[in-house]
KEKE-3310 file (N, C-alpha, C; in steps of 0.2 Angstrom, whole numbers, plus 5000, padded with zeros to 4 digits):
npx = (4510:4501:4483:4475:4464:4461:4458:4455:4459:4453:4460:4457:4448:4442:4435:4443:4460:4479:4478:4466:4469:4481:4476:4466:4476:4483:4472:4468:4480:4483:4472:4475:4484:4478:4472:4457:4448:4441:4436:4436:4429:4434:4427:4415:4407:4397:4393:4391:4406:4409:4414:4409:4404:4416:4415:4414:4405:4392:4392:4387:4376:4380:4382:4375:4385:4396:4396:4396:4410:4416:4415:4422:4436:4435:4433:4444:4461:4473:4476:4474:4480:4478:4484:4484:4495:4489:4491:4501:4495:4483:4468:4452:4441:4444:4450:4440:4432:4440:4438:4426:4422:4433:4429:4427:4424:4423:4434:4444:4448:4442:4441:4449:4466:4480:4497:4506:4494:4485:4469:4466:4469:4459:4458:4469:4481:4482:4488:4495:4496:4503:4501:4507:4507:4514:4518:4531:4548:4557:4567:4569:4556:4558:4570:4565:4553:4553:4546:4532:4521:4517:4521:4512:4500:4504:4508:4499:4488:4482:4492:4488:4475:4479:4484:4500:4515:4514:4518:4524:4525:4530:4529:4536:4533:4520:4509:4516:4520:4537:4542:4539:4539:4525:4521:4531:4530:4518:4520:4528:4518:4510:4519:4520:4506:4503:4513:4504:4508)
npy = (4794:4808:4806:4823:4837:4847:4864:4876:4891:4900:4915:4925:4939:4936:4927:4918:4914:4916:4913:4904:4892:4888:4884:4873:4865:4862:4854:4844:4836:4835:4826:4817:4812:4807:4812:4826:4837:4852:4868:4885:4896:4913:4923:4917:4918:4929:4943:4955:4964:4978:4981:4990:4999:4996:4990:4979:4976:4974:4969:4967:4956:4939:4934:4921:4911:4915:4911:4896:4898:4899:4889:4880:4881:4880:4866:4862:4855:4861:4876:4884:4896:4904:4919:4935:4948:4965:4981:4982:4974:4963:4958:4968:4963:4948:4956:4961:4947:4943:4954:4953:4939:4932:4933:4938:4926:4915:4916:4922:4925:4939:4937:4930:4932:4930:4931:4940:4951:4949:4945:4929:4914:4905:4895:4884:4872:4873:4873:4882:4885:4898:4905:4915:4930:4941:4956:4962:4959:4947:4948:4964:4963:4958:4965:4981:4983:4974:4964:4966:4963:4948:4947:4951:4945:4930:4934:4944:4940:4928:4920:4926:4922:4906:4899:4892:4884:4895:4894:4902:4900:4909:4917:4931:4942:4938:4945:4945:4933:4925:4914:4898:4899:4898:4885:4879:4884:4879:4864:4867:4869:4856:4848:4853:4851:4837:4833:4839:4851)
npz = (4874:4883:4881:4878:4883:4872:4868:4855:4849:4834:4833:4821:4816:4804:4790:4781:4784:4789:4801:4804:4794:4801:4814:4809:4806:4816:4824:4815:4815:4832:4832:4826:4833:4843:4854:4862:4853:4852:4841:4841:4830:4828:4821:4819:4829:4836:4845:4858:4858:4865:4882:4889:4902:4910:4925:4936:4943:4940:4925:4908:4904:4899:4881:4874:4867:4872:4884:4881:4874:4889:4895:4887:4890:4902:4903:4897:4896:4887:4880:4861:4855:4839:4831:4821:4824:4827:4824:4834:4842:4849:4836:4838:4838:4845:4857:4862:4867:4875:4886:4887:4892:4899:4916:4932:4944:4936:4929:4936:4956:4965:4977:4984:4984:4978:4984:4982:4980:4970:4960:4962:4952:4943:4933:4933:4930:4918:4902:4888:4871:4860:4842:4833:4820:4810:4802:4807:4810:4817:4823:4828:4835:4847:4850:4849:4852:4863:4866:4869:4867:4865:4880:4886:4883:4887:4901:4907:4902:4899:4908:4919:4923:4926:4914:4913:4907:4894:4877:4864:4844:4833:4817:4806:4790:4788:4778:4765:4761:4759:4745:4748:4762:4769:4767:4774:4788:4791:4791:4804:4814:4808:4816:4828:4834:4832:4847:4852:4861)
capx = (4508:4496:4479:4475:4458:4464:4453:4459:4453:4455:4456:4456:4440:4439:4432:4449:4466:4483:4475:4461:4473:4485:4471:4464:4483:4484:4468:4470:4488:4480:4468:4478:4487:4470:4471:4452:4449:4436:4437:4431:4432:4431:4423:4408:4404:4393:4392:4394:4415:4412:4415:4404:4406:4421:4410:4416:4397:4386:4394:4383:4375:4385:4379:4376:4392:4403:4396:4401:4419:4419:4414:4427:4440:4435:4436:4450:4467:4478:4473:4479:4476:4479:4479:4488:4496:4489:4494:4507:4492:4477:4463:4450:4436:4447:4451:4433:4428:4441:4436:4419:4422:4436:4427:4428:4421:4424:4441:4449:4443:4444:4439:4455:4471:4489:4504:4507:4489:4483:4467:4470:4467:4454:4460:4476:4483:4481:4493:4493:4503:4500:4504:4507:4507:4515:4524:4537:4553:4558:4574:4562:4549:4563:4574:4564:4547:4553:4540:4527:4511:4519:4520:4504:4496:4508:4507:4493:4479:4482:4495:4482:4469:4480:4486:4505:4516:4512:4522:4523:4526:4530:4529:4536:4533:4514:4505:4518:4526:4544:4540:4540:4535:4521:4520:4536:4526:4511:4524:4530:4512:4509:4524:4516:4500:4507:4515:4500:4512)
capy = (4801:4806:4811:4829:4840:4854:4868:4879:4896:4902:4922:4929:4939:4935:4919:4914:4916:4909:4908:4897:4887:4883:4880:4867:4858:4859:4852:4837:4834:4832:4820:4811:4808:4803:4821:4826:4844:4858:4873:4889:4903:4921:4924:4912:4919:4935:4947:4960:4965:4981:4979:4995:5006:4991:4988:4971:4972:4977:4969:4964:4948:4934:4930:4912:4911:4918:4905:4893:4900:4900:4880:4875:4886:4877:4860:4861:4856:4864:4880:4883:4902:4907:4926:4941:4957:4970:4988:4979:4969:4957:4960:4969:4956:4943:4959:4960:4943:4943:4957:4952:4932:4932:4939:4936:4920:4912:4915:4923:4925:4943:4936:4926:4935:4929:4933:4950:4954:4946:4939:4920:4911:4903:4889:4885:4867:4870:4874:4885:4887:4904:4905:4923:4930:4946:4958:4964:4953:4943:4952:4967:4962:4956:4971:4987:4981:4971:4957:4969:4960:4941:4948:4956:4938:4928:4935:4949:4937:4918:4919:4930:4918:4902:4895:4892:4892:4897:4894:4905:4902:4917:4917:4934:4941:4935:4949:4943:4929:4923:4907:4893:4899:4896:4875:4877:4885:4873:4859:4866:4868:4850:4846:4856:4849:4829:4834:4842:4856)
capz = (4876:4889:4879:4881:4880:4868:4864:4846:4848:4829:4833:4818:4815:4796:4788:4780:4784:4791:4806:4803:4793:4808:4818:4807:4804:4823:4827:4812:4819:4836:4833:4823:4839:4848:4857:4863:4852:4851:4838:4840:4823:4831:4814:4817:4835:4836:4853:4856:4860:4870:4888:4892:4909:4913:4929:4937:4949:4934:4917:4903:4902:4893:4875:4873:4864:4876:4889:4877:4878:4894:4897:4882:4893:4909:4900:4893:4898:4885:4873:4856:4851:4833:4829:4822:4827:4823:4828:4840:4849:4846:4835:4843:4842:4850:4862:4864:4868:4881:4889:4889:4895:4906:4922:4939:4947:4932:4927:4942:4961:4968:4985:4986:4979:4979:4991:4980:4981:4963:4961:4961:4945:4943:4927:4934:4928:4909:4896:4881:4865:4855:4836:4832:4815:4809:4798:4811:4809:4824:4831:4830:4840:4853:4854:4849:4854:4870:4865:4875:4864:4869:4888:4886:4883:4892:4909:4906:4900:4900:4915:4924:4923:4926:4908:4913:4903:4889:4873:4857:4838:4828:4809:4803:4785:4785:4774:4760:4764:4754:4742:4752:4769:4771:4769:4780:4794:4791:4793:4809:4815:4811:4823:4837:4833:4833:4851:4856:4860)
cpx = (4501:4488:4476:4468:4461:4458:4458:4454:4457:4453:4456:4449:4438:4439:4438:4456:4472:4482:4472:4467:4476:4481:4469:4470:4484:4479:4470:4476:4487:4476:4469:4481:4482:4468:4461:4452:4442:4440:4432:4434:4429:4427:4417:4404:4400:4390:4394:4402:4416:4410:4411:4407:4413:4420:4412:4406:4394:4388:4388:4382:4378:4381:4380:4384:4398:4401:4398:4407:4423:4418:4418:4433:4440:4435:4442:4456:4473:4474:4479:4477:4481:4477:4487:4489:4497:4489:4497:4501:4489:4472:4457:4443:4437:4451:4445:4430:4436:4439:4429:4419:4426:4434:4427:4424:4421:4432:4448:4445:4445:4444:4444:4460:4478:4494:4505:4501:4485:4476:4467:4463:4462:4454:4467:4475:4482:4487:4490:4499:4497:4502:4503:4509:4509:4517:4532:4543:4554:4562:4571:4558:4554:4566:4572:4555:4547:4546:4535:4521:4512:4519:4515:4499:4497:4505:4501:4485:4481:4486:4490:4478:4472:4481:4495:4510:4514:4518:4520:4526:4526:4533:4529:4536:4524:4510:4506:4524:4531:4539:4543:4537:4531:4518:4527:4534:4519:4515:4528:4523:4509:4513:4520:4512:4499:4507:4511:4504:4510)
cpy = (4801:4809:4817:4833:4847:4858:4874:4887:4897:4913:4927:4932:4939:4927:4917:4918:4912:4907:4903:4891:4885:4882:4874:4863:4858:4852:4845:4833:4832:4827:4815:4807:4806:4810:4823:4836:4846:4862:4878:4894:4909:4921:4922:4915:4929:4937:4953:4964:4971:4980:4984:4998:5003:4989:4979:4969:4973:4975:4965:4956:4942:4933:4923:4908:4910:4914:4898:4892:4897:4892:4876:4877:4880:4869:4856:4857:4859:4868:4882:4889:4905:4915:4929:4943:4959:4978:4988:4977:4964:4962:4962:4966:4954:4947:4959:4954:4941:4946:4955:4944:4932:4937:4937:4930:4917:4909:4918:4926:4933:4944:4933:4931:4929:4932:4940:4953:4954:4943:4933:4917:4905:4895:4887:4877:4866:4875:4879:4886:4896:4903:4910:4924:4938:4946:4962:4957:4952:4947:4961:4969:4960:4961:4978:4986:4977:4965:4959:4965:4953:4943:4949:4948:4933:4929:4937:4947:4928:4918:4921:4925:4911:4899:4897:4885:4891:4899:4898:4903:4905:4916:4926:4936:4941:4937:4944:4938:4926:4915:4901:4894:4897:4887:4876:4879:4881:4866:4860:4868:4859:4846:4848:4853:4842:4830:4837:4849:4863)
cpz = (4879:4883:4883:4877:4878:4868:4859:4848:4842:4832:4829:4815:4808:4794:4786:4780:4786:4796:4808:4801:4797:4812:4816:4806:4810:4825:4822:4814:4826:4836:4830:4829:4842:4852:4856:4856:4851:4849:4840:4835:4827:4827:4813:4823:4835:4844:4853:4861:4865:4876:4891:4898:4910:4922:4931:4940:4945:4927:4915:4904:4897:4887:4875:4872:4866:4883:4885:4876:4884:4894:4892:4886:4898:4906:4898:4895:4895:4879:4870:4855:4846:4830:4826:4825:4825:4826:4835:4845:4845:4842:4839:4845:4846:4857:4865:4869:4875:4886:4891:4894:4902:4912:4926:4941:4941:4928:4932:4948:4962:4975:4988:4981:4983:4983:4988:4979:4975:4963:4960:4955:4946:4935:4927:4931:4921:4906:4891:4877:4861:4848:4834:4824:4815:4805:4801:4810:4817:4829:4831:4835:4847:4855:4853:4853:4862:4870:4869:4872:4868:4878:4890:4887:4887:4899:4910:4908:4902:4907:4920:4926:4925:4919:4910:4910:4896:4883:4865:4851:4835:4824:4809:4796:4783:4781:4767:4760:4759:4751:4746:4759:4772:4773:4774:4787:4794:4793:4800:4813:4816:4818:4829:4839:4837:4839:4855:4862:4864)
residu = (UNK:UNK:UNK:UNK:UNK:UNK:UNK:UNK:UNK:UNK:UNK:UNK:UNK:UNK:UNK:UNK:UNK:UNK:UNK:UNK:UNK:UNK:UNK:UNK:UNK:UNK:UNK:UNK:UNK:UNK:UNK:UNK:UNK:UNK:UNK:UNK:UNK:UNK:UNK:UNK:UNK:UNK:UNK:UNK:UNK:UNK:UNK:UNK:UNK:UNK:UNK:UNK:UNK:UNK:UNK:UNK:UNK:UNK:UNK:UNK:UNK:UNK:UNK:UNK:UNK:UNK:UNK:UNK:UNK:UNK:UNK:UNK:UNK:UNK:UNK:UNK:UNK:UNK:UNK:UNK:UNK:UNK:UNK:UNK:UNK:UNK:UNK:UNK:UNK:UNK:UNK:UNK:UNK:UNK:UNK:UNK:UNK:UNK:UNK:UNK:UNK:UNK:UNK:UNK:UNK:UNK:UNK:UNK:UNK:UNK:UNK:UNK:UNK:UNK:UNK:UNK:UNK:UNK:UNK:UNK:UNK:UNK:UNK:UNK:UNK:UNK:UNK:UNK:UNK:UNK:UNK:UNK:UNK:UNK:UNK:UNK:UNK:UNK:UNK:UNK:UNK:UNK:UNK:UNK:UNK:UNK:UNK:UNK:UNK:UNK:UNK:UNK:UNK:UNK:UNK:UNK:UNK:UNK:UNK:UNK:UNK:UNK:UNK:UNK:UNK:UNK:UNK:UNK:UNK:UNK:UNK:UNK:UNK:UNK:UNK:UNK:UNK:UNK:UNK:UNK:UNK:UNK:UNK:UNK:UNK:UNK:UNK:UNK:UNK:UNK:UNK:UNK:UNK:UNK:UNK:UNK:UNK)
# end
């Protein structure tokens, strides 16, 4: 197996939860395979998350942090992002520190676009896994929901910027999960982990 530079963003903005947790049983699962890995815990990083006027020629100066971000991104070859969904999106930290990071000449050019007029991606050749976490049941989220958050990340965010393709894990239930579940989704985590996935 080829070794791969992972980077883990944990995005959930609270000190403990299922996310951290499958972040750390990816990342130990990785490097057990020799897999190169970097963590980041939403929860550790401090910035500030509003994007302001939304001004591409005038936006806020990076916090250190979120330069940080951005040089594990640009290193990377495959990201792992661990998060809930909450009011059918992402939390809005981890909403935050996109809007604020991914920004032009860094994460997509708008001096060069695409054939349909897109600007062109700027972290193209890397991979991503998602690992999503809800209480909406699965055939749910597929047939009254249309997977609009998965789309949203997929295409929106990660495709936008070059992470193609992008694979999801979805654990439904997660507030209150059935007995058992929990170590069976920590055991399908280490699989993905193992396979750098």
């Amino acid at each position: 197996m080829q070794r791969k530079k992972i980077l883990i963003l944990d995005g959930h903005p609270g000190e403990t939860s299922l996310s951290r947790t499958f972040a750390e049983t990816y990342a130990q699962a990785a490097q057990q395979q020799g897999h190169e890995v970097r963590m980041i815990h939403l929860s550790e990083l401090q910035f500030d998350h509003d994007f302001g006027q939304g001004n591409y020629k005038e936006f806020k100066p990076l916090e250190p942090v979120l330069e940080d971000v951005l040089t594990d991104l640009e290193w990377s070859e495959h990201l792992v992002l661990t998060t809930p969904m909450w009011w059918g999106g992402l939390p809005a930290k981890l909403k935050g520190l996109i809007d604020r990071a991914f920004i032009p000449g860094r994460t997509f050019d708008t001096r060069n676009t695409t054939r349909i007029g897109f600007p062109s991606p700027m972290l193209t050749g890397r991979t991503a896994r998602v690992i999503l976490t809800s209480d909406t049941p699965g055939w749910f989220m597929r047939l009254i929901y249309r997977q609009a958050m998965i789309r949203q990340v997929r295409d929106q965010i990660l495709g936008f910027v070059g992470f193609k393709p992008t694979k999801f894990t979805y654990f439904a239930g997660a507030s209150d999960p059935k007995p058992g579940n929990v170590d069976r989704w920590i055991s399908k985590v280490q699989q993905i982990g193992a396979q750098a996935a």
